[in-house]
C-alpha positions in Angstrom: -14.6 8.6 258.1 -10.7 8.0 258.1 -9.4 8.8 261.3 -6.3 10.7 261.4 -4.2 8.4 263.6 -5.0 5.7 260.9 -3.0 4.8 258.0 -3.8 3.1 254.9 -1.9 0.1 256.0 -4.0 0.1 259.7 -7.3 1.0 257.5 -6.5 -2.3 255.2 -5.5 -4.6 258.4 -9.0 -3.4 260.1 -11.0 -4.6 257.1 -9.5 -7.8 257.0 -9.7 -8.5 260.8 -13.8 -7.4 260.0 -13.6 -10.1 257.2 -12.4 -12.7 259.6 -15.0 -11.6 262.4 -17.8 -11.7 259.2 -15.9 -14.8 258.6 -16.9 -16.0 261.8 -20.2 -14.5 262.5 -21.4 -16.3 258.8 -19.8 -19.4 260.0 -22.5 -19.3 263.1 -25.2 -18.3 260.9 -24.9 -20.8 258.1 -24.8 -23.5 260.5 -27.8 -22.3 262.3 -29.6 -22.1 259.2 -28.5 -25.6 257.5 -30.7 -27.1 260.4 -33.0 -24.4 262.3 -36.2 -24.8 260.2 -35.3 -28.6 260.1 -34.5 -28.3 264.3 -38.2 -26.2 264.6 -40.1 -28.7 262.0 -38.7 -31.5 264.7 -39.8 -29.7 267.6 -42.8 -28.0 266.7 -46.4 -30.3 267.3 -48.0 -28.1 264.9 -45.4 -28.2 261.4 -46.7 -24.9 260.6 -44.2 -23.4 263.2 -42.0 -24.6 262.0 -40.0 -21.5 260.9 -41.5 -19.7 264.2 -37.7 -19.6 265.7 -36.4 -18.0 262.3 -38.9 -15.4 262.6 -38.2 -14.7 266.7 -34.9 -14.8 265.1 -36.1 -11.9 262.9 -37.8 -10.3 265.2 -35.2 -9.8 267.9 -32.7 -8.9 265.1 -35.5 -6.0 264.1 -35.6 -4.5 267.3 -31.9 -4.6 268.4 -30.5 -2.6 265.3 -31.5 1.1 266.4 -30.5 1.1 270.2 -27.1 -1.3 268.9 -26.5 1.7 266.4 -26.8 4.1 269.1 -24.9 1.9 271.7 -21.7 1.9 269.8 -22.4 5.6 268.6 -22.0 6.3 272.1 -19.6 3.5 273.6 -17.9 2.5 270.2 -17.5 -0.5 267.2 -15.3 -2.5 269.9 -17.2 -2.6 273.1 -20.4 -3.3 270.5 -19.2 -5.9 268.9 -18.2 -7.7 272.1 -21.2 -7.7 273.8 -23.0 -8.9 270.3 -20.8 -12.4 270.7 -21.6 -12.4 274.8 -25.7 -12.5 273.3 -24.8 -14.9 270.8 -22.9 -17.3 272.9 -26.2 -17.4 275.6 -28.5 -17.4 272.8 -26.7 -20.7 271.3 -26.4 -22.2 275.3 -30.5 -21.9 275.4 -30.6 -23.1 272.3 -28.8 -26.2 272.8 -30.6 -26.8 276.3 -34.2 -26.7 274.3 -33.3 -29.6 271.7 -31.5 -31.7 274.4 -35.1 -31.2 276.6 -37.3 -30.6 273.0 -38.5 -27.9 274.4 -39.6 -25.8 271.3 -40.7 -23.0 273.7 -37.3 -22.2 274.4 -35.3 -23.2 271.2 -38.0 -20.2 270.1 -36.1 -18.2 273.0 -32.8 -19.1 272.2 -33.1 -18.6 268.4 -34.6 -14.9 269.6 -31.3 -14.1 271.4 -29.2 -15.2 268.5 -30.9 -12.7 266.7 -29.7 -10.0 268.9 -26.2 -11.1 268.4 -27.1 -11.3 264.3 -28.2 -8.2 264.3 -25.0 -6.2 266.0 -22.6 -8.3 264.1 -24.8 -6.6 260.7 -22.5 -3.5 261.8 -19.4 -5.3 261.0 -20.0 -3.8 256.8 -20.1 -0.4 258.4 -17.0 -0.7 260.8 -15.7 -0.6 257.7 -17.3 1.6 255.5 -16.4 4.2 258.7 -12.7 3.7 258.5 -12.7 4.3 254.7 -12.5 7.0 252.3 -14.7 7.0 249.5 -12.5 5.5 246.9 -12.0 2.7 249.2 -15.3 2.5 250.7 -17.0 -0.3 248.1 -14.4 -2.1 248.2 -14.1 -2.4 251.9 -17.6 -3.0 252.1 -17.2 -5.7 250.2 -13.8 -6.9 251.2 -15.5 -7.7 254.8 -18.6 -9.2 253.4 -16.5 -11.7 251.5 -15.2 -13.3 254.6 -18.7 -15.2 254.2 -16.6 -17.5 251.4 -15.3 -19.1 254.4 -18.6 -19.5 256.1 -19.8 -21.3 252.8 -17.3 -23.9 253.7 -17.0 -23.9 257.3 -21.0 -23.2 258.4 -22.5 -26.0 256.7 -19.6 -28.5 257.7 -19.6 -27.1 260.8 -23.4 -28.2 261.1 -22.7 -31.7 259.5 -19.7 -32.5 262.0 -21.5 -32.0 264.7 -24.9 -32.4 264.3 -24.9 -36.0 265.8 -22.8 -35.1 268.7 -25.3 -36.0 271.1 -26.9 -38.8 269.2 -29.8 -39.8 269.3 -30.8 -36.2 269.9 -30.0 -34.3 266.6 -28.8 -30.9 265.8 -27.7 -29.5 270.0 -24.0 -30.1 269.4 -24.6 -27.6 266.3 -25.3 -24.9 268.8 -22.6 -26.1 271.3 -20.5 -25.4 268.6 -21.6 -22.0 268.1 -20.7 -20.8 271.8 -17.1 -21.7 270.8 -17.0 -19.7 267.6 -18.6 -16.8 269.3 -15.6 -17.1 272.1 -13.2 -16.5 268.9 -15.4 -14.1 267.7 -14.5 -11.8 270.8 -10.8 -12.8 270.2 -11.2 -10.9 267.0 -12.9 -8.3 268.3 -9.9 -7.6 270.9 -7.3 -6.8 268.2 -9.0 -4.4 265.8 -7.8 -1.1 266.4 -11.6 0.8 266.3 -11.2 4.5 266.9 -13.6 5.2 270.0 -15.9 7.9 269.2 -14.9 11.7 270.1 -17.4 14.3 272.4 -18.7 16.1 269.5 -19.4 12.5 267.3 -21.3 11.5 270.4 -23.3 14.8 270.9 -23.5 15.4 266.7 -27.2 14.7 265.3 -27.0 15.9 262.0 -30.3 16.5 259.9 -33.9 14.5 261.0 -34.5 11.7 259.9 -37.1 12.4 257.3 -35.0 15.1 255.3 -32.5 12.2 254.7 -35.3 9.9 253.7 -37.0 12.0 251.4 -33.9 11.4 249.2 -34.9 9.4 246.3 -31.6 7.2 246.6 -32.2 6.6 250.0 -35.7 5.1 249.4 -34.2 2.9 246.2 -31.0 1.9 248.3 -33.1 0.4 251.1 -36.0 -1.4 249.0 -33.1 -3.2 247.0 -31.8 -3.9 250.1 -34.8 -4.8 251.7 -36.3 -6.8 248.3 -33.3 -8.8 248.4 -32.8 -9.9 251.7 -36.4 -11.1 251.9 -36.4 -13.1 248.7 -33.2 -14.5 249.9 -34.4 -15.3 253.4 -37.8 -16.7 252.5 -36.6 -19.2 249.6 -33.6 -20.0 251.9 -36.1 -21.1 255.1 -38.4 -22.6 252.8 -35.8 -24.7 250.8 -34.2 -27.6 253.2 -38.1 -28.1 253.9 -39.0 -28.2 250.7 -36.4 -30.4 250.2 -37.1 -32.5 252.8 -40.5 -32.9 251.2 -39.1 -34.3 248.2 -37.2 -36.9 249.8 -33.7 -34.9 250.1 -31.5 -35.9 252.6 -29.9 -33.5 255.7 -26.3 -34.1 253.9 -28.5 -32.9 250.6 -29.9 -29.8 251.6 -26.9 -28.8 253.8 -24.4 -29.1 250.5 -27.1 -26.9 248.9 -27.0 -24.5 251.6 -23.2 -24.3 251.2 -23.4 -23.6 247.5 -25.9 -20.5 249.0 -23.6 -19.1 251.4 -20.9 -19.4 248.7 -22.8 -17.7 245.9 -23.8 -14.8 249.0 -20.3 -13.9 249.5 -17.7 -15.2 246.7 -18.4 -12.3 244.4 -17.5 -9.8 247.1 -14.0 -10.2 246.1 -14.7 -8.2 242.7 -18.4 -6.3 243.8 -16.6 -3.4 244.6 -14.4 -3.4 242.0 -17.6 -3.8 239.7 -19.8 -0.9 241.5 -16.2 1.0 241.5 -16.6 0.6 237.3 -20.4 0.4 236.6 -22.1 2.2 239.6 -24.1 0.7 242.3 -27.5 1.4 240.6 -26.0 -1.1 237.7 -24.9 -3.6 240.1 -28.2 -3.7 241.7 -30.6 -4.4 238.4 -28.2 -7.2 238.0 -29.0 -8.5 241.2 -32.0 -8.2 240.8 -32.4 -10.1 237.6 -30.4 -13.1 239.1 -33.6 -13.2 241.3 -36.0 -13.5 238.8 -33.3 -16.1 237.2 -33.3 -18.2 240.7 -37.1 -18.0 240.8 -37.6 -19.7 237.1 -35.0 -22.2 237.8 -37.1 -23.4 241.1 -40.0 -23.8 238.7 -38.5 -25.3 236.4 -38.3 -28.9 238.5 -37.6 -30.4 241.2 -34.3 -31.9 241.0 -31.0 -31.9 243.1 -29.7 -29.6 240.0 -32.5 -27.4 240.6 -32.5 -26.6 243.9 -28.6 -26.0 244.1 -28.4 -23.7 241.1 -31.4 -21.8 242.1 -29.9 -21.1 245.5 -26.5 -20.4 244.4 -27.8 -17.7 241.9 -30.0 -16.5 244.9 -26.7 -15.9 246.6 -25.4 -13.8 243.8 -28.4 -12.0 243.7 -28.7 -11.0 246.9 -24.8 -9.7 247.1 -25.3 -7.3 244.2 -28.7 -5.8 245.8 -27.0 -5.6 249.5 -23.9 -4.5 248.7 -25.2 -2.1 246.1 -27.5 -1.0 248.1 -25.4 -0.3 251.5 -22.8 1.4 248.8 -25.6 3.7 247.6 -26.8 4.5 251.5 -23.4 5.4 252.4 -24.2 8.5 250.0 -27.0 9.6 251.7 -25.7 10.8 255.3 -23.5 12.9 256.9 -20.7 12.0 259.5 -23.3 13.3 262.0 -26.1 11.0 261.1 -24.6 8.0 260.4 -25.5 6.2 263.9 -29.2 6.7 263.4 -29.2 6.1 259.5 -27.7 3.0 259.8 -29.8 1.5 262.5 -33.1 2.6 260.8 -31.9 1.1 257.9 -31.3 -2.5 259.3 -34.1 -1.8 261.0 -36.7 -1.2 258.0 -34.7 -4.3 256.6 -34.9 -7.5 259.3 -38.7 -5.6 260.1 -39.8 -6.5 256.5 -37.2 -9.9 256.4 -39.0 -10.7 259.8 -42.7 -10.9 258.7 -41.8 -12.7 255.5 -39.9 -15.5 257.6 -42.6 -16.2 260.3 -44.9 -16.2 257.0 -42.8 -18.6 255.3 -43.4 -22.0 257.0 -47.1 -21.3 256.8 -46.9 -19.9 253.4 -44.8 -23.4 252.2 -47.0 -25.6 253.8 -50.6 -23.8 252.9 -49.9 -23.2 249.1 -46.5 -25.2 248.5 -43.4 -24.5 246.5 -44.7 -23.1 242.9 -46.8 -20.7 244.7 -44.2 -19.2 246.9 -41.4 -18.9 244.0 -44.6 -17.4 241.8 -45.1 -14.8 244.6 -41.5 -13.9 244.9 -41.6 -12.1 241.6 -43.5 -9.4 242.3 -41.2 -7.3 244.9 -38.4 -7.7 242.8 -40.4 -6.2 239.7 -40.8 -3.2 241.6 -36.9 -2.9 242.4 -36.3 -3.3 238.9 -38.8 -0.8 238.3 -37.5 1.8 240.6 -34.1 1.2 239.8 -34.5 2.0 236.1 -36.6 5.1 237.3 -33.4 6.2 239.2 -31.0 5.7 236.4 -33.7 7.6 234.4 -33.6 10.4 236.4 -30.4 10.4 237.0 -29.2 10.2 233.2 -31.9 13.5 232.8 -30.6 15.4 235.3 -27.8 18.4 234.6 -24.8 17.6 234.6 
């Protein structure tokens, strides 16, 4: 909610200092990503581990959401957020350490702690859903996730410009990097004015948690979200390796990873104007299309072409079913119940993204590319599916 104290001019300045810290924390993450698999298919003796450390990733993201919600329930957004970059900066430390000593042990470790500061830095969209009203509220959502436009730019260049920095050894200077972004992260962090919250916000549980799920919007809103964040993340693991396999370059597969990151965040400059127009539920079928678009493309060939206007569509896909679907949670919960709704739903999110990451290297190398696109189809028929059931219902309910 609005705080009193805050005006429309504060409200506005917090979302864009958000969109500079999402800014930042994508910049970190599209790096990471441009060469993890790559870093773990170096490391790893046996190739089918290779996406292990995206999974641990996963994983640790998973299982810091809830008790990250809570923590900043109870101690706020700004002390939150600042102990998410401290985890990110030793997460990227370890990280570096294990590729200098190819350790793949403890790149696994360090890519697990990076997750922890992944998954608190997943708040930043609801910092800033909190501090809006509801007219506001898309677009603010959307506003901060567009600071990942930047990231399209600076993550993958970041990853390029550094990647030889301690040549011969490939890809530790990526996550030296890292540590200093995560030190400007903080920076950020120090000059957003988050309201701290009050006794009663603290003590305030609202409803349990299975009356707000038994709403049928909350169950659609969180398997878009769910749907496509796991399309995205598996085809996005798989693809530099895939790839790889087809003779691609690092400079190749790190340009198409840009055009990703780009097609994840450039339309967040007009999302919320279009779920402000069309509705969320709208928003999300069209995202969900664009996935079964991205997945015919990737059969269609093999090609440069191929690869980067599959993953830029997956982008776009993905943007429509998250932001739609955190717009359409935000409906679902009171003041009260925010803290806990929030965290179950990243939670229920990365849980799912999680298993389909450590199954992805495995999945890639056992069956190959056709088969995983093939088998990417089927989750997002049952969004569609469920979303047209909720229009449905919607359009036959009273007025």
């Amino acid at each position: 909610m609005l705080g009193p104290a805050m005006s429309s001019r504060e409200n506005r300045r917090t979302v864009l200092l958000l969109a500079l810290c999402q800014a930042l924390f994508m910049t970190c993450t599209a790096a990471i990503v441009t060469s993890i698999a790559l870093t773990g298919y170096q490391l790893a003796e046996n190739k089918a581990f290779a996406t292990l450390p995206v999974g641990l990733q996963f994983l640790t993201h998973m299982c810091v959401t809830v008790p990250a919600s809570l923590f900043m329930k109870r101690y706020g957004r700004q002390a939150g957020f600042l102990v998410g970059a401290g985890i990110g900066a030793v997460g990227a430390l370890t990280a570096a350490y294990a590729i200098l000593e190819a350790s793949f042990t403890l790149f696994c470790l360090g890519s697990a702690i990076i997750g922890g500061f992944n998954s608190i830095a997943q708040f930043y969209r609801f910092a800033a859903a909190d501090t809006a009203d509801e007219t506001y509220r898309p677009r603010a959502i959307s506003y901060v996730l567009a600071g990942g436009v930047i990231a399209s730019f600076t993550g993958p260049n970041l990853a390029h410009l550094t990647n030889d920095l301690f040549a011969p050894i490939a890809f530790a200077g990526t996550y030296v990097a890292v540590i200093g972004v995560q030190a400007l992260i903080a920076l950020v962090v120090l000059s957003i004015r988050l309201p701290r919250p009050t006794e009663s916000e603290r003590r305030a549980s609202g409803r349990p948690f299975l009356e707000i799920a038994r709403q049928p919007t909350f169950a659609i809103a969180v398997l878009g979200a769910v749907v496509g964040y796991v399309v995205m993340s598996f085809l996005m693991t798989v693809t530099p390796i895939a790839m790889a396999e087809c003779n691609f370059t690092f400079t190749d597969s790190a340009f198409v990873i840009q055009g990703h990151v780009l097609g994840m965040f450039a339309p967040s400059f007009i999302t919320g104007h279009l779920i402000a127009r069309f509705g969320a539920i709208n928003i999300m079928t069209t995202g969900a299309a664009l996935l079964v678009v991205t997945v015919l493309i990737n059969l269609s060939g093999i090609e440069f072409l191929h690869f980067l206007t599959a993953m830029t569509l997956l982008g776009v896909g993905w943007n429509f079913l998250f932001i739609g679907g955190t717009t359409l949670l935000t409906t679902c919960y009171q003041p009260a119940e925010r803290a806990k709704v929030q965290g179950i739903n990243d939670f229920i999110i990365y849980g799912c993204i999680t298993i389909g990451v450590f199954a992805s290297g495995a999945l890639q190398h056992a069956v190959g590319w056709t088969a995983v696109n093939v088998m990417m189809v089927i989750p997002v028929v049952v969004v569609l599916g469920a979303l047209f059931w909720l229009k449905s219902a919607a359009a036959r309910a009273p007025a």
